[in-house]
PyMOL Python script that loads the backbone (N, CA, C, O; Angstrom):
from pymol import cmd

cmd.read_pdbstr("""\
ATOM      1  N   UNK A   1      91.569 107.392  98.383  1.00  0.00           N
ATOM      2  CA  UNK A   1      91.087 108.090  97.200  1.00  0.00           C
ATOM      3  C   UNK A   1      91.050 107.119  96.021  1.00  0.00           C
ATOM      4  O   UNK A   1      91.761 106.146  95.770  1.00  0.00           O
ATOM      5  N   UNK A   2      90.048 107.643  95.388  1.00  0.00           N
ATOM      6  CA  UNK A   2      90.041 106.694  93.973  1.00  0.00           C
ATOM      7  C   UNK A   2      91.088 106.961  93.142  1.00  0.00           C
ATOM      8  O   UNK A   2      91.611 108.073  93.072  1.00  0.00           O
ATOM      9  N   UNK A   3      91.549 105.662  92.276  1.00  0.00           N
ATOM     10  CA  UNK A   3      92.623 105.244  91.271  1.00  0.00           C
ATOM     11  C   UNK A   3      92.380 106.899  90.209  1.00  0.00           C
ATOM     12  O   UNK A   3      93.176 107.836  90.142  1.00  0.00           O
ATOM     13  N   UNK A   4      90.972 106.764  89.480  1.00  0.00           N
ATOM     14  CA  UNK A   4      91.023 108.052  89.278  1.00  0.00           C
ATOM     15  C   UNK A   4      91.491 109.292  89.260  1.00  0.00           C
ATOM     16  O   UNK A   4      92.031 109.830  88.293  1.00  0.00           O
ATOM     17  N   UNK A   5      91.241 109.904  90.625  1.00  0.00           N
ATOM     18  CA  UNK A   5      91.550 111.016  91.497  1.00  0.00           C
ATOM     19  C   UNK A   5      93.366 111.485  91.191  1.00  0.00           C
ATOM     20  O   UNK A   5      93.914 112.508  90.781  1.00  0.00           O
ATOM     21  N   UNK A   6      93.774 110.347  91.572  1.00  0.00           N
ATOM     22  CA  UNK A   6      95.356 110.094  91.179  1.00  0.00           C
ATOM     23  C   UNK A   6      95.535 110.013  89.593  1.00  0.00           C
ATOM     24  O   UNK A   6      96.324 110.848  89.151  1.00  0.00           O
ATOM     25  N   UNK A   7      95.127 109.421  88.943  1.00  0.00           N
ATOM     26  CA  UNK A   7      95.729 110.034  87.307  1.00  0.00           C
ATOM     27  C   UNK A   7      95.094 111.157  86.540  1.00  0.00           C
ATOM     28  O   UNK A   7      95.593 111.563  85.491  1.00  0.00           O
ATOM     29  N   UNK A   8      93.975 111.675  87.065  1.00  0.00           N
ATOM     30  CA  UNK A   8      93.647 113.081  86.914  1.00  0.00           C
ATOM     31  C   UNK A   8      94.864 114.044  87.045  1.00  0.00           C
ATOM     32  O   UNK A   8      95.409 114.722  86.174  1.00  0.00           O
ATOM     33  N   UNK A   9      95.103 113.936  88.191  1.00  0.00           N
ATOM     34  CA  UNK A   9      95.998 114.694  89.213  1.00  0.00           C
ATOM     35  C   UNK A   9      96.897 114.787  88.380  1.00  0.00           C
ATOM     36  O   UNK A   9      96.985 115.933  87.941  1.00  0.00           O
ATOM     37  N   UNK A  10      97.945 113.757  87.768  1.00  0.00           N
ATOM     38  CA  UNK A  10      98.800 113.365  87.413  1.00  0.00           C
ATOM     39  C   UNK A  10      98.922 113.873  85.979  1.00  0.00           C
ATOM     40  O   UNK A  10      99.919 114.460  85.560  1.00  0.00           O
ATOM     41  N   UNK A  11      97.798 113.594  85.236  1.00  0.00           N
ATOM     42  CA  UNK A  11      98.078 114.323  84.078  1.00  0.00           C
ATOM     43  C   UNK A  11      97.536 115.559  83.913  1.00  0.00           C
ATOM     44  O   UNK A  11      97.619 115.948  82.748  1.00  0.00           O
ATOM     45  N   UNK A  12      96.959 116.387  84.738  1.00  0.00           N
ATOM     46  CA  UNK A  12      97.281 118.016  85.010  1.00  0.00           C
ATOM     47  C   UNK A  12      98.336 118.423  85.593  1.00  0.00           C
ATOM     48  O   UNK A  12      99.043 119.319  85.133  1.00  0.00           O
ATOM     49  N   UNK A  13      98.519 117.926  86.469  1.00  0.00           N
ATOM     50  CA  UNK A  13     100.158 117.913  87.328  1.00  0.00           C
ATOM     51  C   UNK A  13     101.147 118.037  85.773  1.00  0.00           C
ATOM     52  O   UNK A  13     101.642 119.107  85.418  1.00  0.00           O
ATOM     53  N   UNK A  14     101.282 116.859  85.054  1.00  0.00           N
ATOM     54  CA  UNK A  14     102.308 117.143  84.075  1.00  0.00           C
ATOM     55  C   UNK A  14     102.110 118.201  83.145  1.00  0.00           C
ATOM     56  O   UNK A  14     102.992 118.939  82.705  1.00  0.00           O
ATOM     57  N   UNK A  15     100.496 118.241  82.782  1.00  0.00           N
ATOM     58  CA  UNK A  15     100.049 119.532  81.728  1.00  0.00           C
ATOM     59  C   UNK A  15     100.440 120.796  82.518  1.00  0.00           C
ATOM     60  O   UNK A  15     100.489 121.750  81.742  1.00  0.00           O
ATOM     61  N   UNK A  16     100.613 121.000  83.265  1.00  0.00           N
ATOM     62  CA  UNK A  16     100.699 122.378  84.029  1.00  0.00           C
ATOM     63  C   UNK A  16     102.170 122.381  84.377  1.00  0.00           C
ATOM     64  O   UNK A  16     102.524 123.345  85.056  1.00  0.00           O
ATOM     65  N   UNK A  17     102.960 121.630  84.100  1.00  0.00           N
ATOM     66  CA  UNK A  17     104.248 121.853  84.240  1.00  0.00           C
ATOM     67  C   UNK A  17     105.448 121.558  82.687  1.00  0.00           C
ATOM     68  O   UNK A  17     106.659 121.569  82.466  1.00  0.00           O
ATOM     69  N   UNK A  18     104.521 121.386  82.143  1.00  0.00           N
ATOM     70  CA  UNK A  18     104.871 121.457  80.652  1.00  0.00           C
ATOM     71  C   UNK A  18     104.407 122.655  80.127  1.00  0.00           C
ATOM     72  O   UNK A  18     104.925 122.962  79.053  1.00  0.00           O
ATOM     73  N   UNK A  19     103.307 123.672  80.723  1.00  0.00           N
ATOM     74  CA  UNK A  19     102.444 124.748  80.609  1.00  0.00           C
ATOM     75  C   UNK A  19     103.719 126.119  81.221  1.00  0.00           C
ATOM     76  O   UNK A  19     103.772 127.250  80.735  1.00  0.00           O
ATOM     77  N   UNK A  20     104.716 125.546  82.481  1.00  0.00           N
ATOM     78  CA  UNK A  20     105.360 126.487  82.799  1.00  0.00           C
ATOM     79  C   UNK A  20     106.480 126.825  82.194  1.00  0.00           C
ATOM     80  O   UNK A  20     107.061 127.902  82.330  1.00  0.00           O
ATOM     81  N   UNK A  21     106.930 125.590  81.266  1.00  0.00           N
ATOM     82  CA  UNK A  21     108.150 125.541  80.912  1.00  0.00           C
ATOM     83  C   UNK A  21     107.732 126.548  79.274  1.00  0.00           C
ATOM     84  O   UNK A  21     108.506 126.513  78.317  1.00  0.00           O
ATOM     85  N   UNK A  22     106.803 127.125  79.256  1.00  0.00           N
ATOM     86  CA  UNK A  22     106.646 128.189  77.949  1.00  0.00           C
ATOM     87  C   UNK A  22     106.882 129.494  78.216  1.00  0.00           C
ATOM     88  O   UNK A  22     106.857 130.243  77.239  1.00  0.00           O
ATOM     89  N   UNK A  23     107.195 130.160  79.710  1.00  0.00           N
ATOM     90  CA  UNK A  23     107.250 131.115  80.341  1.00  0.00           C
ATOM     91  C   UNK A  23     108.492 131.831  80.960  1.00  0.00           C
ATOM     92  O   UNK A  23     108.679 131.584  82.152  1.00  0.00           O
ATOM     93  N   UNK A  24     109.304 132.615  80.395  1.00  0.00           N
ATOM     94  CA  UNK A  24     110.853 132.376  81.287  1.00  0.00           C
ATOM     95  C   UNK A  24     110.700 132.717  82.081  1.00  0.00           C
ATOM     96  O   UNK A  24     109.901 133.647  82.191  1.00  0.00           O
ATOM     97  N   UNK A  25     111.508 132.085  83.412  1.00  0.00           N
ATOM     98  CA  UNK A  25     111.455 132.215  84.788  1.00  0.00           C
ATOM     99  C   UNK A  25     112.254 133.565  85.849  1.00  0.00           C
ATOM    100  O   UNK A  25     111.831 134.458  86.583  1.00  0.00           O
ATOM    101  N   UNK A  26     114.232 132.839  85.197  1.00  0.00           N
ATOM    102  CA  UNK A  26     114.954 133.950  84.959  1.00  0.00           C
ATOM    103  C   UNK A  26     115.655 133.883  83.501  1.00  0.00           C
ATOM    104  O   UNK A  26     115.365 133.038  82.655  1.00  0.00           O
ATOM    105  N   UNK A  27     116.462 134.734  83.365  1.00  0.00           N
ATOM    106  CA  UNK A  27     117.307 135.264  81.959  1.00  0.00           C
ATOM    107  C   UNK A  27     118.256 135.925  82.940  1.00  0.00           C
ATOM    108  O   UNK A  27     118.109 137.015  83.491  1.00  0.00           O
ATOM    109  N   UNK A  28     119.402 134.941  83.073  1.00  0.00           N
ATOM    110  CA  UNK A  28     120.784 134.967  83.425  1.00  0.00           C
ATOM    111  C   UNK A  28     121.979 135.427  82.027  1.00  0.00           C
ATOM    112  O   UNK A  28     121.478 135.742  80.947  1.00  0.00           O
ATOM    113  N   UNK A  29     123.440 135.424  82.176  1.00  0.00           N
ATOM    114  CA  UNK A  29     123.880 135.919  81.697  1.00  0.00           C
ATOM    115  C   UNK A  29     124.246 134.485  80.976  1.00  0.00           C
ATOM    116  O   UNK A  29     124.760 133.489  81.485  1.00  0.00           O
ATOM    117  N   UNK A  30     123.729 134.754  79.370  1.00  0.00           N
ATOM    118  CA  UNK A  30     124.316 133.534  78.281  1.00  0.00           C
ATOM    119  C   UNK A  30     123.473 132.471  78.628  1.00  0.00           C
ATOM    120  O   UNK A  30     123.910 131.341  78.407  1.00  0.00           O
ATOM    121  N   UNK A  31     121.835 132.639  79.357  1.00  0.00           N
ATOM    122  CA  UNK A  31     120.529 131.657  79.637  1.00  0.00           C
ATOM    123  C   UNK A  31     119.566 131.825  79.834  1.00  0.00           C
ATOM    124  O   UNK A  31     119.433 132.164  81.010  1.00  0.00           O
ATOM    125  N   UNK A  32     118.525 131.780  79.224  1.00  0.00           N
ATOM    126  CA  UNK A  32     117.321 131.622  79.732  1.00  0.00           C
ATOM    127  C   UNK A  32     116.640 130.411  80.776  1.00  0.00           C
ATOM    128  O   UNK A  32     117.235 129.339  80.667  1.00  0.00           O
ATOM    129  N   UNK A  33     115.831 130.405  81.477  1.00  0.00           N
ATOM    130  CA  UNK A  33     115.681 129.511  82.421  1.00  0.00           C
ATOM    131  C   UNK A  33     113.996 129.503  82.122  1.00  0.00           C
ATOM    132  O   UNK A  33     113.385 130.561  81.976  1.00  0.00           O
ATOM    133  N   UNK A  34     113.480 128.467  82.067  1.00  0.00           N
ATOM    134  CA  UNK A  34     111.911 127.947  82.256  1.00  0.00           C
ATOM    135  C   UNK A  34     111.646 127.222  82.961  1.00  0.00           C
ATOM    136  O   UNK A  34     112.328 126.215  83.152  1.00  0.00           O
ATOM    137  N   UNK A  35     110.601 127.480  83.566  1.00  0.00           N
ATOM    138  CA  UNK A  35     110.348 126.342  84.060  1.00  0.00           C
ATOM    139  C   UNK A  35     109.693 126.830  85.590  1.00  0.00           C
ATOM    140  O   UNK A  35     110.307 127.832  85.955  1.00  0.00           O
ATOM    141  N   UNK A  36     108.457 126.358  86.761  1.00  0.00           N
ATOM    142  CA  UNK A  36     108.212 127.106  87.758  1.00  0.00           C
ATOM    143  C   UNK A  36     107.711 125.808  88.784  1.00  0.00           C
ATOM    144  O   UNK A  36     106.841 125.170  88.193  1.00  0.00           O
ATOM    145  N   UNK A  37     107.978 125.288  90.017  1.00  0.00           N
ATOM    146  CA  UNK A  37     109.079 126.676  91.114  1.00  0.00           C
ATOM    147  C   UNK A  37     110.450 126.283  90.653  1.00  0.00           C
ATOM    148  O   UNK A  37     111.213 127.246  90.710  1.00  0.00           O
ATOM    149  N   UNK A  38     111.152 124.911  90.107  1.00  0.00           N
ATOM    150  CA  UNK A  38     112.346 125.003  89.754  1.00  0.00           C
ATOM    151  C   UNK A  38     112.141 125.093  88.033  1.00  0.00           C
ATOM    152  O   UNK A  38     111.176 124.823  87.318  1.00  0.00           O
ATOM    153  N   UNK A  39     113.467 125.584  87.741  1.00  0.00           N
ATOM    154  CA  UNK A  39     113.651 125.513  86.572  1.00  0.00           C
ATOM    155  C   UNK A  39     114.393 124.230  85.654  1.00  0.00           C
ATOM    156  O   UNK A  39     115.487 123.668  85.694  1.00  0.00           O
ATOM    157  N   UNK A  40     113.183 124.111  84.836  1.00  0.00           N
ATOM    158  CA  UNK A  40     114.115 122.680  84.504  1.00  0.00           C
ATOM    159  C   UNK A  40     114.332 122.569  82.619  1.00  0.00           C
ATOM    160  O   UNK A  40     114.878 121.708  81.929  1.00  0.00           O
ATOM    161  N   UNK A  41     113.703 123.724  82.297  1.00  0.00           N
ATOM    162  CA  UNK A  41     114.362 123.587  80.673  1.00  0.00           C
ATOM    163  C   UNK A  41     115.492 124.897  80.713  1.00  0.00           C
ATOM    164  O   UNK A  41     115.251 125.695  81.619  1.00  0.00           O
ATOM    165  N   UNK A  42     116.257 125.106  80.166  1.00  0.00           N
ATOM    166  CA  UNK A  42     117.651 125.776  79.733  1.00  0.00           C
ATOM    167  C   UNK A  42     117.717 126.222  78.418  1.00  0.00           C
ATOM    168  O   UNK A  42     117.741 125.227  77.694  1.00  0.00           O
ATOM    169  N   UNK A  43     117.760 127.339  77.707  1.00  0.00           N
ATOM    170  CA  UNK A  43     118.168 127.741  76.564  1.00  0.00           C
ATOM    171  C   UNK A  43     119.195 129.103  77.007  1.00  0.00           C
ATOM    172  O   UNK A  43     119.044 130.148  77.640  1.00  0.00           O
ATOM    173  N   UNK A  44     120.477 128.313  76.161  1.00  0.00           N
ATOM    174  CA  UNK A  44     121.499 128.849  76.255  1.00  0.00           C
ATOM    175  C   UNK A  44     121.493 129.884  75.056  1.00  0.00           C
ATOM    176  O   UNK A  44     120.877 129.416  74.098  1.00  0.00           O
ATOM    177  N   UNK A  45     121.860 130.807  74.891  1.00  0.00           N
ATOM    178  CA  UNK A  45     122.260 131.888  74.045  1.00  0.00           C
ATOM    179  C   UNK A  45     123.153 132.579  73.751  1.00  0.00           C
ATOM    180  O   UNK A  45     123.073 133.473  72.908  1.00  0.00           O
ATOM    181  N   UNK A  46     124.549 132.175  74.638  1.00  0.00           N
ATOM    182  CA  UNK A  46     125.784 132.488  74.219  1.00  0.00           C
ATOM    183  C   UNK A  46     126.093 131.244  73.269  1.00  0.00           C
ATOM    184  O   UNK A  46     125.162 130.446  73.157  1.00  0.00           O
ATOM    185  N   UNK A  47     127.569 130.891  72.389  1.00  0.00           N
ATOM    186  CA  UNK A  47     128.034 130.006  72.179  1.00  0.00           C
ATOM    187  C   UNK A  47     128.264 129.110  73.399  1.00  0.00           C
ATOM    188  O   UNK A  47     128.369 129.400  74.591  1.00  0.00           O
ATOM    189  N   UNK A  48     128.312 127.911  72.739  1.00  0.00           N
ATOM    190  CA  UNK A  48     128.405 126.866  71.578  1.00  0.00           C
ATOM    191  C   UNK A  48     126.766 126.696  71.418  1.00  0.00           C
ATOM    192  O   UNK A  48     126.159 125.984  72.218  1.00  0.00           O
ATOM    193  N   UNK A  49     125.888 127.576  70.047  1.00  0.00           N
ATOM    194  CA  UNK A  49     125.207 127.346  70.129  1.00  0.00           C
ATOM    195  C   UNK A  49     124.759 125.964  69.214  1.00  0.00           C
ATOM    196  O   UNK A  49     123.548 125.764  69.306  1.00  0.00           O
ATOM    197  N   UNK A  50     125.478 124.969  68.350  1.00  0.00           N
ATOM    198  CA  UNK A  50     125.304 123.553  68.177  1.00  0.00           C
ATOM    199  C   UNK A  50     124.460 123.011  69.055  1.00  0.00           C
ATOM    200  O   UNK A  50     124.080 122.064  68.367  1.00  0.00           O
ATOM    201  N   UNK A  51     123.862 122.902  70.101  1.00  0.00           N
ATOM    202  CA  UNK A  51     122.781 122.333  71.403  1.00  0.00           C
ATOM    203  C   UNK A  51     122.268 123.508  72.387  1.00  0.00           C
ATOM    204  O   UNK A  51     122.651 123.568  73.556  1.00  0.00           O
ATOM    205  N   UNK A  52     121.374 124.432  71.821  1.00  0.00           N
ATOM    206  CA  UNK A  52     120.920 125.400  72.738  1.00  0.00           C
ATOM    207  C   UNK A  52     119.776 125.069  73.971  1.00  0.00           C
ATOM    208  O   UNK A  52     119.414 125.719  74.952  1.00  0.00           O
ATOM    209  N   UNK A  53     119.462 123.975  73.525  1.00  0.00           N
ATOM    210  CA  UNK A  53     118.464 123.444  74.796  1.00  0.00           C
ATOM    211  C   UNK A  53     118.781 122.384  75.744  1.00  0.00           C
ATOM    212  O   UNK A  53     119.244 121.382  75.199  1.00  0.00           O
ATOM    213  N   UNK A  54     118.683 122.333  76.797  1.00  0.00           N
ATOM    214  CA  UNK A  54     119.344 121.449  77.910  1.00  0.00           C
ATOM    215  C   UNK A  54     117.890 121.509  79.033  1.00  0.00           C
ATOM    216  O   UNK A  54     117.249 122.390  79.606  1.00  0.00           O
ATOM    217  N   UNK A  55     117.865 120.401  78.950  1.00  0.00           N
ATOM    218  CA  UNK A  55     116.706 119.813  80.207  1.00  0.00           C
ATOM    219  C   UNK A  55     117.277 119.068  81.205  1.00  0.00           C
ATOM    220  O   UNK A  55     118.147 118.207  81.081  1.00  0.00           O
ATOM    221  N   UNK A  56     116.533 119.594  82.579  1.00  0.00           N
ATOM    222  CA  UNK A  56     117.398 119.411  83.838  1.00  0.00           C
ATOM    223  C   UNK A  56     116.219 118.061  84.268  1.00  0.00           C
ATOM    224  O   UNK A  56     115.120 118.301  84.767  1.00  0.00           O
ATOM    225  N   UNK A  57     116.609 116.964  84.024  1.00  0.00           N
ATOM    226  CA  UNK A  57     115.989 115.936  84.216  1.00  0.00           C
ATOM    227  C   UNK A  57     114.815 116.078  85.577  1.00  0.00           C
ATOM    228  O   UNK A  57     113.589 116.180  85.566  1.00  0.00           O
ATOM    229  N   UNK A  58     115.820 116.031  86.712  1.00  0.00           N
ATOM    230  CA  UNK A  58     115.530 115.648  87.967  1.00  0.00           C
ATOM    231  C   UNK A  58     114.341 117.107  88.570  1.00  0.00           C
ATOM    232  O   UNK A  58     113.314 117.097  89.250  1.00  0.00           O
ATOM    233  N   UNK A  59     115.027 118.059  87.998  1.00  0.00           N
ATOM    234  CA  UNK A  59     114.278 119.571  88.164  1.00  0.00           C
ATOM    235  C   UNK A  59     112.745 118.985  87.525  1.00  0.00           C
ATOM    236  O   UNK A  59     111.601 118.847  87.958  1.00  0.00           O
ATOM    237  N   UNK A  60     113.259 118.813  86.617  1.00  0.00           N
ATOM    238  CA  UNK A  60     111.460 118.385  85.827  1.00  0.00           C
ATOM    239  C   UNK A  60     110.347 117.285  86.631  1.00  0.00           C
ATOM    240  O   UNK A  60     109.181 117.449  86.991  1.00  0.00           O
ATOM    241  N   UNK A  61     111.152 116.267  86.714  1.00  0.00           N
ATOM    242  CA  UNK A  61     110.555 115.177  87.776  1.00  0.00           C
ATOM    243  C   UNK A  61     109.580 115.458  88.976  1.00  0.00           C
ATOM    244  O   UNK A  61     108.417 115.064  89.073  1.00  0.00           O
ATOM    245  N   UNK A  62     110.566 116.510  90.209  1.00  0.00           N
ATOM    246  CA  UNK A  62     110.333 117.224  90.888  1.00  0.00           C
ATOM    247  C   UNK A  62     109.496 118.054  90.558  1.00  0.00           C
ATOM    248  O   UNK A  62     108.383 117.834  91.036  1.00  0.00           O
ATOM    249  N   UNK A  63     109.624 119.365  89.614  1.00  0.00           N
ATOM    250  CA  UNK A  63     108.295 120.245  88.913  1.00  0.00           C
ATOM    251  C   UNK A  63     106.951 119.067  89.047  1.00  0.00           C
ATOM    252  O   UNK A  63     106.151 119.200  89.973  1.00  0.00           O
ATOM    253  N   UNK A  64     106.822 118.091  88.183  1.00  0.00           N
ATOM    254  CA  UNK A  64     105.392 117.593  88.118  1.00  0.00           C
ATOM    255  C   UNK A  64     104.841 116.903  89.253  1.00  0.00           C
ATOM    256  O   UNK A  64     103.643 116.847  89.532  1.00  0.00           O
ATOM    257  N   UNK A  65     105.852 116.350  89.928  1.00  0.00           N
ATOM    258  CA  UNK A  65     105.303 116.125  91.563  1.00  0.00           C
ATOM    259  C   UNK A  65     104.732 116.731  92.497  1.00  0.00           C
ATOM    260  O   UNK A  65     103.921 116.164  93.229  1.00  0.00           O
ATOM    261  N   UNK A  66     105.129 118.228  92.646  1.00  0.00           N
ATOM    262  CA  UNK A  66     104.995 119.306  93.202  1.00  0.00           C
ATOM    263  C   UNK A  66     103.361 119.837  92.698  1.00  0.00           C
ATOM    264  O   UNK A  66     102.468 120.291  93.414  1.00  0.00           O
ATOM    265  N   UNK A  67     103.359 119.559  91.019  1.00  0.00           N
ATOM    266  CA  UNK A  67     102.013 120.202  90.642  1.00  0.00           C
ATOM    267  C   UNK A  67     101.024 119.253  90.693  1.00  0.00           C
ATOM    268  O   UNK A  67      99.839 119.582  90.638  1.00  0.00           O
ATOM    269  N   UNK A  68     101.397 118.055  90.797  1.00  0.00           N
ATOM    270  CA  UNK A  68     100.341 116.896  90.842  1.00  0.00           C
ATOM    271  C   UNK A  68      99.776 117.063  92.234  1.00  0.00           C
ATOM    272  O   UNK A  68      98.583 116.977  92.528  1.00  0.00           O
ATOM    273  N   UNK A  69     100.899 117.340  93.151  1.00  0.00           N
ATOM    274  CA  UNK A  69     100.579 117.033  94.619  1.00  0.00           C
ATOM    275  C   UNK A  69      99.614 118.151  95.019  1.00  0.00           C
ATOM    276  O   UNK A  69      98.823 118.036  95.955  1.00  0.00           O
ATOM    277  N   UNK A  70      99.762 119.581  94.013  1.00  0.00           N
ATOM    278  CA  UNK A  70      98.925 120.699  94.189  1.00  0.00           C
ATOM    279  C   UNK A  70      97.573 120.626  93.487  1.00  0.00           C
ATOM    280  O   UNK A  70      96.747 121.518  93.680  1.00  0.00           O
ATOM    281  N   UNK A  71      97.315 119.594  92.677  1.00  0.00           N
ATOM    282  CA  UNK A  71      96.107 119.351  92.012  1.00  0.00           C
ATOM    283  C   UNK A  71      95.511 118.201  92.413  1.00  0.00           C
ATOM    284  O   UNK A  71      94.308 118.163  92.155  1.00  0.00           O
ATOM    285  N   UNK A  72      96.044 117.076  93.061  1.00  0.00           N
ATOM    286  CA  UNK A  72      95.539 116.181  94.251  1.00  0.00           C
ATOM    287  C   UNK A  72      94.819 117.012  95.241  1.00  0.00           C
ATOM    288  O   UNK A  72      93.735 116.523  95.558  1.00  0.00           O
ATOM    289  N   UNK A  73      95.214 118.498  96.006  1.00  0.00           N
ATOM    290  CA  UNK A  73      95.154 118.350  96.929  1.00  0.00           C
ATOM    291  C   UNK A  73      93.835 119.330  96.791  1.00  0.00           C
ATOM    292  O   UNK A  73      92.913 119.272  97.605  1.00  0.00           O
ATOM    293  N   UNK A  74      93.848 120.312  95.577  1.00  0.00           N
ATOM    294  CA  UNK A  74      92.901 121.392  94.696  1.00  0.00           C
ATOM    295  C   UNK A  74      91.436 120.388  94.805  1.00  0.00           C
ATOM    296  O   UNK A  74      90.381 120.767  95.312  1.00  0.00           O
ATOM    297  N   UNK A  75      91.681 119.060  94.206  1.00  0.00           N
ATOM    298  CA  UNK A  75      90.473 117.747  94.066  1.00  0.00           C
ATOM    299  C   UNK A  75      90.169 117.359  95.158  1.00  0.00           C
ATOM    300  O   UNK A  75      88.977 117.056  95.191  1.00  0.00           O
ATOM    301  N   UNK A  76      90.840 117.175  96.376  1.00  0.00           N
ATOM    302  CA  UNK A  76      90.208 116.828  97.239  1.00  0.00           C
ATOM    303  C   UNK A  76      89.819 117.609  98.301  1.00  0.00           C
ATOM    304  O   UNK A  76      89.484 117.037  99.339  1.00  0.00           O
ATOM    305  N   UNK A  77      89.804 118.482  98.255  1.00  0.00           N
ATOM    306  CA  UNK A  77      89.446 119.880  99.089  1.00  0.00           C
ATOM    307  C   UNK A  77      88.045 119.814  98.472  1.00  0.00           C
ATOM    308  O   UNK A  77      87.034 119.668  99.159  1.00  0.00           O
ATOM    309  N   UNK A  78      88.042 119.913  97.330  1.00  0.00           N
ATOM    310  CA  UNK A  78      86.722 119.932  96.040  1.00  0.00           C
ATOM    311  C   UNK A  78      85.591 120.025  96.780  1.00  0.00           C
ATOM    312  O   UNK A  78      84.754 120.766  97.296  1.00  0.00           O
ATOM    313  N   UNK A  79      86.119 118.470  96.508  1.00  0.00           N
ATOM    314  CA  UNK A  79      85.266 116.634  97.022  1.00  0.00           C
ATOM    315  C   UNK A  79      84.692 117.529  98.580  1.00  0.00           C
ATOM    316  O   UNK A  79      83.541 117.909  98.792  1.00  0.00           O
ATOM    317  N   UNK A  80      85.801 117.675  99.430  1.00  0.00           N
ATOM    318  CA  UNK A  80      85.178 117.575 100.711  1.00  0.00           C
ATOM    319  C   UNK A  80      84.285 118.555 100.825  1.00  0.00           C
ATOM    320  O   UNK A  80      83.272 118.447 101.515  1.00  0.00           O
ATOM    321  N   UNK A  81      84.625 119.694 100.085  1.00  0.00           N
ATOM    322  CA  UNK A  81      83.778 121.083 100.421  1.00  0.00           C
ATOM    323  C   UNK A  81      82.512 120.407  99.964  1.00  0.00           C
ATOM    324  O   UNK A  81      81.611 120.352 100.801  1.00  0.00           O
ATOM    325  N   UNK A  82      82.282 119.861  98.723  1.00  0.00           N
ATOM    326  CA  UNK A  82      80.894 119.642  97.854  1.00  0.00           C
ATOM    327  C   UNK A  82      80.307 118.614  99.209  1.00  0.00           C
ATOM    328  O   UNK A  82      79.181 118.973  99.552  1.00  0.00           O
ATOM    329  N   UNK A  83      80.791 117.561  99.935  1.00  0.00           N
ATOM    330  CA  UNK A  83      80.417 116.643 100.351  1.00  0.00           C
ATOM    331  C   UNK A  83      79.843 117.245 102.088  1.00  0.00           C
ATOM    332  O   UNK A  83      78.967 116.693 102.753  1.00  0.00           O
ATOM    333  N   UNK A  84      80.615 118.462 102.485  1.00  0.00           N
ATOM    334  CA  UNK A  84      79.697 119.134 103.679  1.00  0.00           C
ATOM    335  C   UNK A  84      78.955 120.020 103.498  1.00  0.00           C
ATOM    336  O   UNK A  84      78.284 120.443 104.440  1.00  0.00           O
ATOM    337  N   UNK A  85      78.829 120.699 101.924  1.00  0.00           N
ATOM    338  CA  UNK A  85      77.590 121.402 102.184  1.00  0.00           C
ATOM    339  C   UNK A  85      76.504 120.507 101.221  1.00  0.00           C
ATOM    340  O   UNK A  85      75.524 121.172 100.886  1.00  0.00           O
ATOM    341  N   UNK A  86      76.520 119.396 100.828  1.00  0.00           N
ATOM    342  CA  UNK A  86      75.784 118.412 101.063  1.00  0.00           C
ATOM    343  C   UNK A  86      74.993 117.791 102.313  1.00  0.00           C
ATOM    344  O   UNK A  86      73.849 117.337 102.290  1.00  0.00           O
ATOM    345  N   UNK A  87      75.833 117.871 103.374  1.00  0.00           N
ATOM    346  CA  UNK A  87      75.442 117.396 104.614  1.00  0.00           C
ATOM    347  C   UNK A  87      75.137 118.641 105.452  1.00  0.00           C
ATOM    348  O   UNK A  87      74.407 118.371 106.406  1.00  0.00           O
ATOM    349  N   UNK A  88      75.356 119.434 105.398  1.00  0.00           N
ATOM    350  CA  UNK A  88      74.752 120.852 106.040  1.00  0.00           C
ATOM    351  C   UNK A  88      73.422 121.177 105.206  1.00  0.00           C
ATOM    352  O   UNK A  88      72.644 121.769 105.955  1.00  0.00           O
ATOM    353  N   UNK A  89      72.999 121.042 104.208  1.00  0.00           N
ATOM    354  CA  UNK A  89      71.926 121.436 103.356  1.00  0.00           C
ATOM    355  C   UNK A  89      70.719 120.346 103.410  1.00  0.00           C
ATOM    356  O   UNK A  89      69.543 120.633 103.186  1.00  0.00           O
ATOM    357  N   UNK A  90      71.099 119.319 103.673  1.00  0.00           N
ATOM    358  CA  UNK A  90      70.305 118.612 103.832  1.00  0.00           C
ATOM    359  C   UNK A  90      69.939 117.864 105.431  1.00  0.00           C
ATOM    360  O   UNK A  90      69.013 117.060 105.540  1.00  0.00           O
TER     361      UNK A  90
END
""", "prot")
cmd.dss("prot")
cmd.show_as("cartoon", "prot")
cmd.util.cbc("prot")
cmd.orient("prot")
């Protein structure tokens, strides 16, 4: 695949997982959780509220891999569909 194809991917992959983290996932007791399929931002709402937001590094990492790998795979399905009924039509 083209160099392209891959940083497309990549920066929808991250837009769409920066897109989930605006949505709460669950709302546990003294947390909110964002973030989709893992949760990787945290807003706490019990005390100590001095730092109510906590980002789960590795959760996040994982999140945009997962959506890149789902928008890699969205693009090249695309590609192939456009490219056989190209060759069936003609």
């Amino acid at each position: 695949m083209k160099r392209q194809t891959w940083i497309l991917a990549f920066g929808l992959g991250v837009i769409v997982t920066l897109a989930t983290g605006l949505l709460p996932t669950e709302i546990l007791m003294g947390a909110t959780h964002y973030g989709f399929p893992l949760s990787w931002l945290i807003r706490l709402t019990l005390p100590p509220e001095f730092d109510p937001w906590r980002i789960n590094t590795a959760n996040l990492i994982i999140d945009a891999t997962f959506w890149t790998a789902v928008i890699f795979l969205i693009i090249h399905l695309k590609k192939r569909i456009k490219i056989e009924r190209l060759i069936l039509s003609g």
